[in-house]
NUTORVEX-285141 format. One record per residue (C-alpha): residue number from 1; y, x, z. Coordinates in nm, 3 decimals. Example, Ala and Ser with C-alpha at 12.3 -4.5 7.8 and 13.67 -1.06 7.14 Angstrom:
BEGIN
[site 1, [-0.450, 1.230, 0.780]] [site 2, [-0.106, 1.367, 0.714]] 
//
This chain:
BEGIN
[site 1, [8.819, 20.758, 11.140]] [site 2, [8.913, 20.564, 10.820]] [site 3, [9.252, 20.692, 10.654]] [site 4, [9.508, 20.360, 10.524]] [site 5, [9.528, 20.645, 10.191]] [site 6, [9.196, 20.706, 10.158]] [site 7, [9.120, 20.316, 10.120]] [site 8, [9.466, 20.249, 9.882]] [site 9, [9.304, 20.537, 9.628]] [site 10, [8.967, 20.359, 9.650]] [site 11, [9.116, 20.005, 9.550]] [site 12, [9.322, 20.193, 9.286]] [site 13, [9.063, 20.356, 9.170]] [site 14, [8.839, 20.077, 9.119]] [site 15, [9.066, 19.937, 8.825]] [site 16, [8.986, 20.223, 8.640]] [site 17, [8.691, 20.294, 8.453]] [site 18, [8.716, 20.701, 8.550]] [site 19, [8.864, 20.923, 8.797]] [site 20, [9.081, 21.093, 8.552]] [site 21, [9.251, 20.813, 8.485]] [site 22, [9.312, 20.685, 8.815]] [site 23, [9.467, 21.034, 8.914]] [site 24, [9.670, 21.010, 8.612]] [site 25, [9.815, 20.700, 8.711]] [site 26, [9.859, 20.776, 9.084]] [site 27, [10.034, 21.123, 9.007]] [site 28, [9.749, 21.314, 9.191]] [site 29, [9.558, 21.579, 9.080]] [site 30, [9.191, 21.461, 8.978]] [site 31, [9.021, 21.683, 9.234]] [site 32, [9.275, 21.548, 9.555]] [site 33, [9.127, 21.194, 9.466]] [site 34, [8.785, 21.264, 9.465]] [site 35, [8.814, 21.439, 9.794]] [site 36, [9.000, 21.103, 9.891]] [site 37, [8.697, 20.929, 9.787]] [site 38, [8.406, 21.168, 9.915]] [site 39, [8.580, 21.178, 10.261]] [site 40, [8.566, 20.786, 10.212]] [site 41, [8.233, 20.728, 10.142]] [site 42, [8.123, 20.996, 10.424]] [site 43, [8.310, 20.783, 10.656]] [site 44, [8.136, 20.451, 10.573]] [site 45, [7.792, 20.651, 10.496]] [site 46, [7.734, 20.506, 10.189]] [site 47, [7.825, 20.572, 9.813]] [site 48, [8.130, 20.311, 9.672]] [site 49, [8.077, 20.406, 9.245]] [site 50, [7.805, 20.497, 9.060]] [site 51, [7.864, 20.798, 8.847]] [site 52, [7.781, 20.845, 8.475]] [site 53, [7.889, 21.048, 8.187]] [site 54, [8.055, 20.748, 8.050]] [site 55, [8.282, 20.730, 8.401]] [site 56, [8.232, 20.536, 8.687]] [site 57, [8.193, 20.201, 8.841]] [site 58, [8.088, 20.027, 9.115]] [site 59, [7.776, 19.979, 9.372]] [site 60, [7.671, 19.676, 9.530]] [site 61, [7.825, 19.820, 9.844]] [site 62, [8.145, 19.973, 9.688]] [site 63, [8.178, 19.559, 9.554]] [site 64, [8.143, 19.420, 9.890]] [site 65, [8.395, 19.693, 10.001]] [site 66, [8.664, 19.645, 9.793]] [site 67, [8.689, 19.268, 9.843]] [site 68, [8.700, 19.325, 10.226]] [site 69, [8.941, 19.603, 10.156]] [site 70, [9.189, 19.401, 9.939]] [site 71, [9.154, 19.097, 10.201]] [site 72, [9.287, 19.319, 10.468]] [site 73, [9.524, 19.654, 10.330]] [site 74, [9.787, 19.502, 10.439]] [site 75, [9.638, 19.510, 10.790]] [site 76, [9.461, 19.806, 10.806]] [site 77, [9.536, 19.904, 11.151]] [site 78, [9.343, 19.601, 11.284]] [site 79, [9.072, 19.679, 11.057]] [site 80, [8.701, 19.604, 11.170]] [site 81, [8.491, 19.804, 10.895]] [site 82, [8.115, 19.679, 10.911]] [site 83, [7.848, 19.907, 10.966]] [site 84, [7.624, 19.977, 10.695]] [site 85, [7.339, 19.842, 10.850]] [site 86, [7.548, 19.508, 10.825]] [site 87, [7.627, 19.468, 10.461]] [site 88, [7.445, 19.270, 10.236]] [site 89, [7.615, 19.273, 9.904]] [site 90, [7.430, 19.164, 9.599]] [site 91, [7.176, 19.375, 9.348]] [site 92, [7.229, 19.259, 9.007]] [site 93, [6.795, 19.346, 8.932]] [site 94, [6.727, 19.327, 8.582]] [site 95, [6.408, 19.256, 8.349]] [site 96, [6.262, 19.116, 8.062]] [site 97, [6.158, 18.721, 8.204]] [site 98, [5.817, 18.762, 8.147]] [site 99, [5.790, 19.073, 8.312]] [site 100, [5.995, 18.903, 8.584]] [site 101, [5.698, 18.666, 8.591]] [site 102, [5.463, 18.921, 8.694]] [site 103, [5.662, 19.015, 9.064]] [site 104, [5.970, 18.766, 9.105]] [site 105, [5.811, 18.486, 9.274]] [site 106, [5.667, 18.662, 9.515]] [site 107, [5.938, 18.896, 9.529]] [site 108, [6.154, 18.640, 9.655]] [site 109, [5.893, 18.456, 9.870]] [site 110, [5.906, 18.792, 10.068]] [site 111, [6.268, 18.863, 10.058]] [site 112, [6.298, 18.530, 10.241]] [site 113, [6.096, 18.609, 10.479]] [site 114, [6.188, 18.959, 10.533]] [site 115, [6.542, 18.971, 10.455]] [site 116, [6.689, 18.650, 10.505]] [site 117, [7.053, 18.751, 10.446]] [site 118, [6.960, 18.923, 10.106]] [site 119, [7.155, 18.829, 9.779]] [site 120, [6.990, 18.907, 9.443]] [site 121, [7.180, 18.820, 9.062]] [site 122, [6.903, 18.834, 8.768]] [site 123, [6.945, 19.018, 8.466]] [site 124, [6.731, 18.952, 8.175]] [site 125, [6.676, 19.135, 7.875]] [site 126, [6.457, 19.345, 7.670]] [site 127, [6.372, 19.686, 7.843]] [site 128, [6.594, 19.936, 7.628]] [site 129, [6.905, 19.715, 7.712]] [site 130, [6.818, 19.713, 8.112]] [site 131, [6.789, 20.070, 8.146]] [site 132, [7.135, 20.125, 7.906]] [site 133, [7.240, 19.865, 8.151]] [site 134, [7.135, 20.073, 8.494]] [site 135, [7.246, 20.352, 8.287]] [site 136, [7.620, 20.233, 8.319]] [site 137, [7.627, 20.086, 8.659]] [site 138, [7.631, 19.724, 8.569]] [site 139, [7.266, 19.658, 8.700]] [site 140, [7.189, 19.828, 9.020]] [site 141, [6.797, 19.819, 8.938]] [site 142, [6.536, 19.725, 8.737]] [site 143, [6.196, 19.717, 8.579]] [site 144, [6.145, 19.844, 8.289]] [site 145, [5.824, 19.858, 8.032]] [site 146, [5.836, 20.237, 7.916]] [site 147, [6.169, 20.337, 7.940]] [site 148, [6.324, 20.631, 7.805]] [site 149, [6.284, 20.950, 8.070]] [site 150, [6.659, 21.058, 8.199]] [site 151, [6.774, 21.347, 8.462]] [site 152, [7.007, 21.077, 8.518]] [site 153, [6.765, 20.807, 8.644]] [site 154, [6.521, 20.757, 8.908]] [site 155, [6.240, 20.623, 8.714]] [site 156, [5.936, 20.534, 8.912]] [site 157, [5.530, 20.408, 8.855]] [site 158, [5.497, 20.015, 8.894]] [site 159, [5.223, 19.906, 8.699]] [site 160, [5.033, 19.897, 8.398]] [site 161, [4.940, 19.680, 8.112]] [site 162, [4.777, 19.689, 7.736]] [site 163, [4.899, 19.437, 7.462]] [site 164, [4.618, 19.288, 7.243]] [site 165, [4.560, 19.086, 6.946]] [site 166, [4.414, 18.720, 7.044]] [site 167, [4.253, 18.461, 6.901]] [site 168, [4.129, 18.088, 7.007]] [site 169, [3.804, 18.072, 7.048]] [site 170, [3.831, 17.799, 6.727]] [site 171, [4.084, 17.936, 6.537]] [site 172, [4.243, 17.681, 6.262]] [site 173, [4.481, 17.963, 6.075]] [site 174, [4.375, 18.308, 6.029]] [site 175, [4.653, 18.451, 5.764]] [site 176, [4.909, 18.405, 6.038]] [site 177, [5.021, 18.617, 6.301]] [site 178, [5.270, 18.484, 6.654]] [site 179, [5.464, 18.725, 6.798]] [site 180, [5.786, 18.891, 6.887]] [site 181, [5.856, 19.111, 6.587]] [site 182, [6.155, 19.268, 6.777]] [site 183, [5.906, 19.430, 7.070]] [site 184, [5.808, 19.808, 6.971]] [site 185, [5.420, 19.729, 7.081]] [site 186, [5.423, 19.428, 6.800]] [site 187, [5.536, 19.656, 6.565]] [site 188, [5.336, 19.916, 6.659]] [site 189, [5.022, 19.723, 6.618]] [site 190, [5.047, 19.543, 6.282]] [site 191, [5.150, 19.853, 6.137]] [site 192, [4.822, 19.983, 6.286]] [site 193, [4.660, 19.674, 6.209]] [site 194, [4.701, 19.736, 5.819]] [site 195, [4.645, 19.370, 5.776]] [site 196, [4.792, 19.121, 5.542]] [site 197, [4.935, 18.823, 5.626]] [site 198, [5.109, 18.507, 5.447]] [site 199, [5.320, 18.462, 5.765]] [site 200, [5.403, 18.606, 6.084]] [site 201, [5.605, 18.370, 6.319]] [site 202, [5.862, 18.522, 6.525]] [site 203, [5.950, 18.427, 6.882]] [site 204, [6.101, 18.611, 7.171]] [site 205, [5.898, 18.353, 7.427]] [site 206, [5.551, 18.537, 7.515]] [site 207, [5.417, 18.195, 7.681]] [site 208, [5.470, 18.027, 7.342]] [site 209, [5.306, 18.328, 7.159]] [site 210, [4.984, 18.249, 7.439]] [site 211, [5.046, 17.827, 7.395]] [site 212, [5.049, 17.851, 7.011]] [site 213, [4.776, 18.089, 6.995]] [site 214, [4.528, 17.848, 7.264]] [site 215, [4.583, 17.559, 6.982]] [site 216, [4.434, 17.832, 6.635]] [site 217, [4.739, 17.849, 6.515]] [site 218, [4.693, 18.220, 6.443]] [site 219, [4.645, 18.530, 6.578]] [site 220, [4.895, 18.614, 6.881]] [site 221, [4.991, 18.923, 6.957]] [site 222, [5.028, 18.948, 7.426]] [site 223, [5.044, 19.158, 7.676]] [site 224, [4.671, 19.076, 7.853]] [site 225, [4.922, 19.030, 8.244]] [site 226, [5.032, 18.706, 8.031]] [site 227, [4.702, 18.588, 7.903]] [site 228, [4.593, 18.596, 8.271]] [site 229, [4.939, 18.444, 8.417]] [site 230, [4.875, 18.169, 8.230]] [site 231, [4.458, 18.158, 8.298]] [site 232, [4.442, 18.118, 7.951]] [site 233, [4.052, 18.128, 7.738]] [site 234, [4.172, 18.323, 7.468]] [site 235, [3.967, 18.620, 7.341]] [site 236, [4.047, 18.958, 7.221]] [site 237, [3.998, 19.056, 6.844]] [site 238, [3.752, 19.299, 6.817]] [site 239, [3.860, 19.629, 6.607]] [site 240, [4.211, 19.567, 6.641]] [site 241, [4.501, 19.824, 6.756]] [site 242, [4.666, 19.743, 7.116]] [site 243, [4.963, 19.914, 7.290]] [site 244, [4.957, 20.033, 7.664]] [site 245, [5.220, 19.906, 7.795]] [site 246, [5.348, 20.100, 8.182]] [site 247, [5.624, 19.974, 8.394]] [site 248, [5.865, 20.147, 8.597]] [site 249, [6.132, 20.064, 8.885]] [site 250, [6.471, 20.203, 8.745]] [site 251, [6.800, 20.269, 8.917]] [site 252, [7.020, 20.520, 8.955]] [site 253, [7.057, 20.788, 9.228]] [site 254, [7.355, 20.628, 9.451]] [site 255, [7.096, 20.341, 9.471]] [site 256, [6.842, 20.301, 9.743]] [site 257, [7.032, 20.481, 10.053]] [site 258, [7.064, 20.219, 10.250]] [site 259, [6.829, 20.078, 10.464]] [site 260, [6.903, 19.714, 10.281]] [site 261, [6.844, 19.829, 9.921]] [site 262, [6.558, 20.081, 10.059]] [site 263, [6.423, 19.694, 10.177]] [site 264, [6.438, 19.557, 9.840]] [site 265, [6.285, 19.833, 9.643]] [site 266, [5.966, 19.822, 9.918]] [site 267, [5.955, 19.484, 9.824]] [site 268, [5.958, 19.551, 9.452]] [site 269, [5.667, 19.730, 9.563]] [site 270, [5.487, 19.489, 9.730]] [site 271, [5.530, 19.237, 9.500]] [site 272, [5.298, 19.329, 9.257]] 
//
């Protein structure tokens, strides 16, 4: 059975950004609260906060919880606590857009389909920041191109793919280069590459990079999933560097108990 001071000490504790704190300011010893919490959690059989060496904060579930919690504390005794199986709060899943591009559309033509109650937020960014993000409990999960290996992390195989140097099949400008100078694999390459150029054109958009590229404007620098996305006729550059690139699903332990987010990482899966 639910304790009334078991849920006041989760709602408390959700305005701060560690337990510490929270038992400071409740006048409770730090290891009475997280008893208080545990003994929560047990009783709704799934996990409220992530935790990280940087403190805590909350899961998709411990978000849907507090809401109902704060609509009703004052009425606890007529309290109707859904069952796990019940909840669908939303993942914030996060990724670069044109990895997105590889598995959202039919991620969501499935999710439809499969789980018609589901509620997804996009996140997009470039890999490092995702995982830092996962990393602090802001996004719930992601995929990420070669992240950084952590005890903290479930980090998991998705797919692979290589990064190449193209050309049109006509190319009008070859002392130019296309790319996004702020990805490690473009950097990697032209310094591999130990070519010169008189210019090398910076954009973040990869389907530019491939557009740009198609019309000789120089040599782009793509992953080959884009080149294929976009059933484009460019053609590698012989004797030039690439990168293999490998994804990963991301998220952190607390994540992927239930049977609804276990639902949205098979589709993850299956979407690619």
């Amino acid at each position: 059975m639910i304790r009334q001071n078991d849920i006041n000490n989760f709602i408390e504790i959700s305005n701060f950004p560690s337990l510490s704190l929270a038992a400071k300011k409740l006048e409770v010893t730090q290891p009475a609260l997280s008893d208080s919490l545990k003994r929560l959690e047990t009783d709704l059989g799934y996990k409220l906060f992530y935790r990280t060496k940087n403190g805590i904060s909350l899961t998709p579930e411990g978000r849907t919880t507090l809401e109902k919690a704060k609509e009703i504390q004052n009425l606890l005794s007529n309290l109707n606590v859904q069952k796990e199986s019940d909840l669908f709060p939303t993942i914030n899943l996060g990724c670069h857009t044109t990895v997105g591009s590889y598995f959202l559309p039919k991620f969501f033509q499935l999710a439809a389909k499969e789980v018609p109650k589901y509620k997804v937020k996009l996140n997009h960014g470039l890999s490092r920041n995702i995982q830092s993000e996962i990393q602090s409990g802001k996004i719930d999960i992601g995929v990420v191109v070669n992240p950084l290996m952590s005890p903290d992390l479930i980090i998991r195989p998705l797919l692979r793919d290589t990064v190449h140097v193209w050309k049109a099949k006509k190319i009008a400008v070859q002392n130019q280069v296309i790319a996004d100078t702020n990805l490690f694999q473009t950097q990697s390459i032209i310094k591999k590459w130990k070519k010169d150029f008189e210019d090398i054109i910076h954009t973040d958009g990869l389907e530019l990079i491939a557009r740009m590229t198609e019309q000789g404007c120089g040599y782009g620098i793509i992953p080959e999933r884009v080149v294929k996305l976009l059933n484009s006729d460019l053609v590698k550059v012989a004797n030039t560097p690439n990168f293999k690139d490998e994804f990963f699903i991301v998220y952190r332990p607390e994540f992927g108990k239930s049977n609804y987010e276990k639902k949205i990482l098979e589709l993850i899966y299956n979407s690619v």
